[in-house]
GUDREN-7538 format. One record per residue (C-alpha): x, y negated, z. Coordinates in nm, 3 decimals. Layout:
% residues N
PT,X,Y,Z .
...
% end
This chain:
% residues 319
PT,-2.988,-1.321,-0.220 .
PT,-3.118,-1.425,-0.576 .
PT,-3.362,-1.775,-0.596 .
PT,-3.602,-1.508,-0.822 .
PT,-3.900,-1.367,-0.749 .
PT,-4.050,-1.400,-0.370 .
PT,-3.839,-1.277,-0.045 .
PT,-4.058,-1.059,0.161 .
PT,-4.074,-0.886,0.541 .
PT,-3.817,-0.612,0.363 .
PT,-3.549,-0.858,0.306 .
PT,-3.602,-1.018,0.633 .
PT,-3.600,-0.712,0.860 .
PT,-3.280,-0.571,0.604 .
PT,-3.137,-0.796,0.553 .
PT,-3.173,-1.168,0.717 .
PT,-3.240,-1.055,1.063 .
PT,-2.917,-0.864,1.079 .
PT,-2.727,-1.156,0.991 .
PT,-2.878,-1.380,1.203 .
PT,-2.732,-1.161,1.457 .
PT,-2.378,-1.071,1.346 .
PT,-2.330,-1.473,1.202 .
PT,-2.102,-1.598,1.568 .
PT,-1.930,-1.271,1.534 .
PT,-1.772,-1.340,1.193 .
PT,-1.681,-1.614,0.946 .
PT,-1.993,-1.534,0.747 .
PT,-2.025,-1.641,0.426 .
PT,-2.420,-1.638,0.287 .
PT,-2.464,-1.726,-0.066 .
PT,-2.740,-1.820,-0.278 .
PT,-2.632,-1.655,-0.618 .
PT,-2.794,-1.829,-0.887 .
PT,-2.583,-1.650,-1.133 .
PT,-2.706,-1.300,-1.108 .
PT,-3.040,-1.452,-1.141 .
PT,-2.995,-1.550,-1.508 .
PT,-2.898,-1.215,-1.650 .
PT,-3.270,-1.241,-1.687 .
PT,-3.465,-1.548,-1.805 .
PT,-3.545,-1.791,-1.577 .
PT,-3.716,-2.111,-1.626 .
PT,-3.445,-2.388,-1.495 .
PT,-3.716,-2.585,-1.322 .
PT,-3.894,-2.310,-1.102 .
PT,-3.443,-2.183,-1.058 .
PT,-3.377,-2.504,-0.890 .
PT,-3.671,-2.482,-0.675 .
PT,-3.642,-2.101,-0.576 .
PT,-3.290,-2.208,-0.474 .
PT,-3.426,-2.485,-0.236 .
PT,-3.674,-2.224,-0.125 .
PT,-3.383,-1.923,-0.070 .
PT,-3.165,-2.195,0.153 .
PT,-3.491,-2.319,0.360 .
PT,-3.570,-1.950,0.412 .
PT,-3.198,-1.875,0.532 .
PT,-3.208,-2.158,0.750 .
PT,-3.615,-2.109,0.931 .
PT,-3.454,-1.730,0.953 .
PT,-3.243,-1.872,1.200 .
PT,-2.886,-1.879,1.008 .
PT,-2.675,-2.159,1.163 .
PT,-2.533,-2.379,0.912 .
PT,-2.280,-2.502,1.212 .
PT,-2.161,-2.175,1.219 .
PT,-2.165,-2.024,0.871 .
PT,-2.128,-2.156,0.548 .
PT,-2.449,-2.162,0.306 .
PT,-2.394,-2.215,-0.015 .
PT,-2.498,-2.161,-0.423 .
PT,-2.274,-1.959,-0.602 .
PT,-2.280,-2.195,-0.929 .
PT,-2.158,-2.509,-0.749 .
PT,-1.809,-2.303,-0.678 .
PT,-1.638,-2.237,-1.017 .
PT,-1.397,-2.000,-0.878 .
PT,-1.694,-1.708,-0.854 .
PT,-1.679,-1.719,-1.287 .
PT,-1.347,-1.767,-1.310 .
PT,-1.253,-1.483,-1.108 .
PT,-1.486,-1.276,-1.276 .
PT,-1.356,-1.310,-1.595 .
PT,-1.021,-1.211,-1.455 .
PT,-1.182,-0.864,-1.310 .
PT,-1.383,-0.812,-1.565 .
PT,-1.044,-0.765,-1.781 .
PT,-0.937,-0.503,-1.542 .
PT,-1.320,-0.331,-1.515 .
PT,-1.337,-0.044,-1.763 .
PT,-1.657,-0.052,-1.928 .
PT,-1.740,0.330,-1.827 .
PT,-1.737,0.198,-1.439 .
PT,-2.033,-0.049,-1.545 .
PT,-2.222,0.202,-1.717 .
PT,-2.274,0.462,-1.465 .
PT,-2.408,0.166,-1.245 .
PT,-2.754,0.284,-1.092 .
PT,-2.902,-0.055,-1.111 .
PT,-2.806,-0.107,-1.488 .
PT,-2.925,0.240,-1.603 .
PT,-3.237,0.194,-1.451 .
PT,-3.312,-0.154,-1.556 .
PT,-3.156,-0.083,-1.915 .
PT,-3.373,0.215,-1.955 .
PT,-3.715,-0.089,-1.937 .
PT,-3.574,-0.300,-2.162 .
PT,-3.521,-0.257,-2.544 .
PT,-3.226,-0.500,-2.537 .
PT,-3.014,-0.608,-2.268 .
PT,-2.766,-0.889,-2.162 .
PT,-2.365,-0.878,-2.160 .
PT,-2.496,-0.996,-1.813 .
PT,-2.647,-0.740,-1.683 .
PT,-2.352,-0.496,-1.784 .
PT,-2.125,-0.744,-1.621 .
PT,-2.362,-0.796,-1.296 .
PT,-2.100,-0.580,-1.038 .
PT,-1.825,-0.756,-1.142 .
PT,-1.943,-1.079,-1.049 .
PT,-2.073,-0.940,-0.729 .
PT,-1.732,-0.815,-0.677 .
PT,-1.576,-1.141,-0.758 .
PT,-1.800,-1.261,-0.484 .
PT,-1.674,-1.060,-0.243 .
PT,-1.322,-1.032,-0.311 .
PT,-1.328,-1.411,-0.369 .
PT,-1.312,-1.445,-0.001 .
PT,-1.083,-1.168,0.095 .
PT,-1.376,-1.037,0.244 .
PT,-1.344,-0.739,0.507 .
PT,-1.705,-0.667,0.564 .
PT,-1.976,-0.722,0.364 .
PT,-2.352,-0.628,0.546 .
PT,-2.554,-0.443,0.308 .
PT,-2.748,-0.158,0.327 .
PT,-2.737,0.195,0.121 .
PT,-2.860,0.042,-0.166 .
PT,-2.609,-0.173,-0.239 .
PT,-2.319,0.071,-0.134 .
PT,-2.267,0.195,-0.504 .
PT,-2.133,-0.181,-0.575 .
PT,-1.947,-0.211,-0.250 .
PT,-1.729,0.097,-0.351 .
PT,-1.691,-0.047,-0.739 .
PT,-1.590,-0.348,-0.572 .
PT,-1.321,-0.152,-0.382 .
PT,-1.194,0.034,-0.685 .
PT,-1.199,-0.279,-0.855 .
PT,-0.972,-0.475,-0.614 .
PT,-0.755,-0.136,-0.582 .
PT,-0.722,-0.147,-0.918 .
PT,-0.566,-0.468,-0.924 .
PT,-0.360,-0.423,-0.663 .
PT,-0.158,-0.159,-0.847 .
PT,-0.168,-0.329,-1.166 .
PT,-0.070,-0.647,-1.032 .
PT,0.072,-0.611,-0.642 .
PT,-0.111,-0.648,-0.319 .
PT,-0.371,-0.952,-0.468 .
PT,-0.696,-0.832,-0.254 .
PT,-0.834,-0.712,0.050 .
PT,-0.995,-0.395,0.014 .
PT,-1.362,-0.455,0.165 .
PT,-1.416,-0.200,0.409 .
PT,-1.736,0.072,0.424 .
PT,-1.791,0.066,0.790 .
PT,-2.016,-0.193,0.757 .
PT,-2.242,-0.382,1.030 .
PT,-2.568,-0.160,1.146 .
PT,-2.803,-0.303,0.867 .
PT,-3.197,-0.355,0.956 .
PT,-3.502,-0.148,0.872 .
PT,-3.539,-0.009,0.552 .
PT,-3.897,-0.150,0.481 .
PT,-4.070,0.082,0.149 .
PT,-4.381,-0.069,-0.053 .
PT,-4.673,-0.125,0.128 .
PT,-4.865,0.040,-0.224 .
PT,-4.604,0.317,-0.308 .
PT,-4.418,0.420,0.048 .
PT,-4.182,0.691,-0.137 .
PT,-4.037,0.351,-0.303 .
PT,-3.792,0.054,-0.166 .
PT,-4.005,-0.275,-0.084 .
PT,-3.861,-0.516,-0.406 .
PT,-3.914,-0.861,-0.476 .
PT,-3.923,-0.785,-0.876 .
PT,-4.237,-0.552,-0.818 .
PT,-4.512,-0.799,-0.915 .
PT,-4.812,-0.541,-0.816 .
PT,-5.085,-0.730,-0.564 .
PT,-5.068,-0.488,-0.282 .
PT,-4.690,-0.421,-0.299 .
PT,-4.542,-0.621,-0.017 .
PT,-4.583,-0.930,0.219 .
PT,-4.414,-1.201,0.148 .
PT,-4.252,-1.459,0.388 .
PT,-4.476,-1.730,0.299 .
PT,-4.791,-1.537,0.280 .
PT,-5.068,-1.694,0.409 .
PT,-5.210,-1.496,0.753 .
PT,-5.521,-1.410,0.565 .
PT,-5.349,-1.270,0.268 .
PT,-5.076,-1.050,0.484 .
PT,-5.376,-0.919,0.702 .
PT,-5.544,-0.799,0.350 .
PT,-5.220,-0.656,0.240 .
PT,-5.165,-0.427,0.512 .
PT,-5.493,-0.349,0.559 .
PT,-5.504,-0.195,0.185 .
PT,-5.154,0.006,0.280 .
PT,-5.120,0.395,0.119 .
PT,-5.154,0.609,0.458 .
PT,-5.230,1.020,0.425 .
PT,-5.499,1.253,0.446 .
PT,-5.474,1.272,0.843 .
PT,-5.758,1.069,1.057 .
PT,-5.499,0.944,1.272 .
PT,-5.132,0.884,1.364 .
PT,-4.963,1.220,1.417 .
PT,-4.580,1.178,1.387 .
PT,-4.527,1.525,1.335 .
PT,-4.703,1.524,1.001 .
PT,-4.737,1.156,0.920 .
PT,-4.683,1.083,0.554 .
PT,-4.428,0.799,0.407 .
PT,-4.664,0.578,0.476 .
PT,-4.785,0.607,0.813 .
PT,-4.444,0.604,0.919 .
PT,-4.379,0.290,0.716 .
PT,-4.660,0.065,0.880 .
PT,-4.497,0.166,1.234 .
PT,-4.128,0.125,1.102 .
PT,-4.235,-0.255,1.040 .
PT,-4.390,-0.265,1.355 .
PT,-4.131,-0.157,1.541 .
PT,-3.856,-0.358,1.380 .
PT,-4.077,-0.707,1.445 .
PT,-4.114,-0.593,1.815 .
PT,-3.824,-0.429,1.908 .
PT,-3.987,-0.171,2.037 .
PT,-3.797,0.145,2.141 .
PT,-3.907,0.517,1.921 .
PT,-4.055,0.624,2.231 .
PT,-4.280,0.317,2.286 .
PT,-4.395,0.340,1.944 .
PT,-4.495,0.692,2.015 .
PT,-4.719,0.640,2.296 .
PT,-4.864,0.287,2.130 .
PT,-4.951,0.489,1.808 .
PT,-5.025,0.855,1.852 .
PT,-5.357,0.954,1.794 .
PT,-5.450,0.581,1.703 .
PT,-5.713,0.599,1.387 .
PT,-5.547,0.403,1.090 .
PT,-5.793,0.072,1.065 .
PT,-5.652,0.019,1.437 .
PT,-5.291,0.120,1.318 .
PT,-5.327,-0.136,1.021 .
PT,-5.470,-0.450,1.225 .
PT,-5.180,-0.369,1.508 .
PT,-4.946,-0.393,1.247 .
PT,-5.100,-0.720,1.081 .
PT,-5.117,-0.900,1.380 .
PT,-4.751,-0.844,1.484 .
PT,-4.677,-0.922,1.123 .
PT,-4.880,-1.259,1.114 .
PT,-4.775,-1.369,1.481 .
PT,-4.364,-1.339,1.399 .
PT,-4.432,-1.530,1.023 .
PT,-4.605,-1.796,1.181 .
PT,-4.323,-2.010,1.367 .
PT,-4.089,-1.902,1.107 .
PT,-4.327,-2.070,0.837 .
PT,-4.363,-2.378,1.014 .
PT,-3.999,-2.387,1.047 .
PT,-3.996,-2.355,0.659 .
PT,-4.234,-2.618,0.611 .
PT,-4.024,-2.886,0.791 .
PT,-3.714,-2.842,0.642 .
PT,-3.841,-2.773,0.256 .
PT,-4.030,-3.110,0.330 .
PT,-3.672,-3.265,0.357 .
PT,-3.458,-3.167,0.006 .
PT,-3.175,-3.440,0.116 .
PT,-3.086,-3.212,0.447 .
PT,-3.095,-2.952,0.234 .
PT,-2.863,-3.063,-0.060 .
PT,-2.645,-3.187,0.194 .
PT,-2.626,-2.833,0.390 .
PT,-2.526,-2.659,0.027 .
PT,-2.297,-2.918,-0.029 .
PT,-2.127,-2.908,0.297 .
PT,-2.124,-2.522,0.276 .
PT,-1.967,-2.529,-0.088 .
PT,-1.701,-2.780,0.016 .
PT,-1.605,-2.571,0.324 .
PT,-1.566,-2.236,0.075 .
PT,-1.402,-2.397,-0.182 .
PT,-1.041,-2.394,-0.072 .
PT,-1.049,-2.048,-0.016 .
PT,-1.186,-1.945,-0.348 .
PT,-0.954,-2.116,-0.553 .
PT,-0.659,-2.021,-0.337 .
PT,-0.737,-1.700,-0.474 .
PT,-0.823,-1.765,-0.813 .
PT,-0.461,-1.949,-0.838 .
PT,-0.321,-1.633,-0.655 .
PT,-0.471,-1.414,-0.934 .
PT,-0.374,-1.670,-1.241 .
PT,0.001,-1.610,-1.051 .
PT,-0.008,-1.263,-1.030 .
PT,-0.165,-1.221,-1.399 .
PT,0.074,-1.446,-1.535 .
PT,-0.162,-1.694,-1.638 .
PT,-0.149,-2.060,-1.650 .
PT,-0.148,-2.283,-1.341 .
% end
């Protein structure tokens, strides 16, 4: 995840919550990439601290730093070195069609090298590792399968260099929209008020944000005409509770939408609570945190620049 802008319930139940789950049934990897977050202009002094705040997060989420490795993607070298070396091999008309840089391109009048070059880093992280699954959701599925033609690429160029990552990837969370505009993805670079809840929202300021959510034109829940957002609110519900489709059914149906709203809230507010309190104690202590990213980065590092050296080898390249 990037240390820009602030990680909400979307990332969590998408994202974090998945790999909580899946981290003792894989050498997992979780990275903190501080590189993609400077294809856009970040002031260095709020970067270092959203990076503190990104690895406290991972860590009150419940990753296991026993387990895993947690680290920033700056303090291992390899992730721009290797880069460079697929970005030699990445024709520019691949980066191009990239979803993500067309539509960020198209609200900007100028843009970055960086942002052009943003998938091949990403694949660099991947393929740095020798990764064979990588848990994402649809979203990001356009840059898994660059990063596969990018490491098959190489591999005929250059031998057998890369595991291919594959696409049958983990079962991913909840796809959580905006609490303001349900038709769109939840995003932590939307900066409107009522957009989405944050992980370290106060309770009084998630209540008011769900309690201003888009719903429809119906009086109550109906699931067989609910609109985006109806069917958002009890999508977030049901992925903090665990509660089965039918259960939701029954709890929901017919239930007016100030009662559907609060329901939601409180579910919200009552799983945030011990995970903010678990934030607060280890943000309160940056030397177990440095040490955590340093540990993590020292336990990666051999394997990245196994492979970089591979690559230099099978490019011909100095080593």
């Amino acid at each position: 995840m990037q240390p820009s802008g602030n990680l909400h319930i979307g990332n969590y139940l998408g994202a974090l919550k998945n790999w909580v789950r899946i981290q003792h049934d894989y050498e997992c990897i979780f990275c903190i990439v501080d590189l993609h977050a400077v294809t856009l202009f970040q002031e260095p002094a709020q970067l270092r601290a959203k990076i503190a705040e990104i690895a406290a997060i991972y860590l009150a989420a419940g990753i296991d730093p026993q387990a895993c490795s947690i680290m920033v993607q700056s303090a291992v070298p390899a992730h721009t070195a290797l880069a460079w070396m697929l970005t030699c091999v990445t024709p520019v008309g691949w980066l191009e069609r990239m979803t993500q840089y067309k539509v960020k391109s198209a609200k900007q009048e100028s843009v970055s090298d960086g942002l052009l070059q943003y998938p091949v880093l990403m694949a660099a992280d991947i393929l740095l590792y020798q990764a064979g699954i990588v848990p994402v959701g649809e979203d990001q599925a356009q840059h898994l399968e660059l990063t596969r033609d990018i490491a098959q690429r190489f591999n005929s160029l250059f031998g057998d260099t890369f595991v291919v990552p594959g696409t049958s990837l983990p079962a991913v969370g909840a796809r959580v929209m905006g609490l303001d505009d349900p038709t769109q993805k939840m995003s932590k670079s939307e900066t409107a008020a009522n957009h989405a809840v944050a992980l370290l929202d106060p309770p009084d300021k998630i209540r008011k944000i769900i309690m201003r959510a888009t719903t429809d034109s119906n009086p109550a829940v109906d699931f067989e005409t609910a609109g985006p957002g109806v069917l958002n609110l009890t999508a977030i519900y049901q992925a903090f509770s665990g509660s089965s489709d039918d259960e939701i059914k029954l709890q929901f149906t017919g239930l007016r939408y100030g009662e559907l709203k609060k329901q939601v809230a409180d579910m919200v507010i009552a799983h945030l609570e011990p995970f903010q309190q678990r934030y607060r104690q280890i943000i309160s202590d940056p030397s177990y945190l440095a040490g955590i990213l340093r540990a993590g980065a020292e336990r990666v590092a051999p394997i990245a620049n196994s492979t970089v050296e591979l690559v230099k080898q099978r490019m011909g390249l100095y080593t």
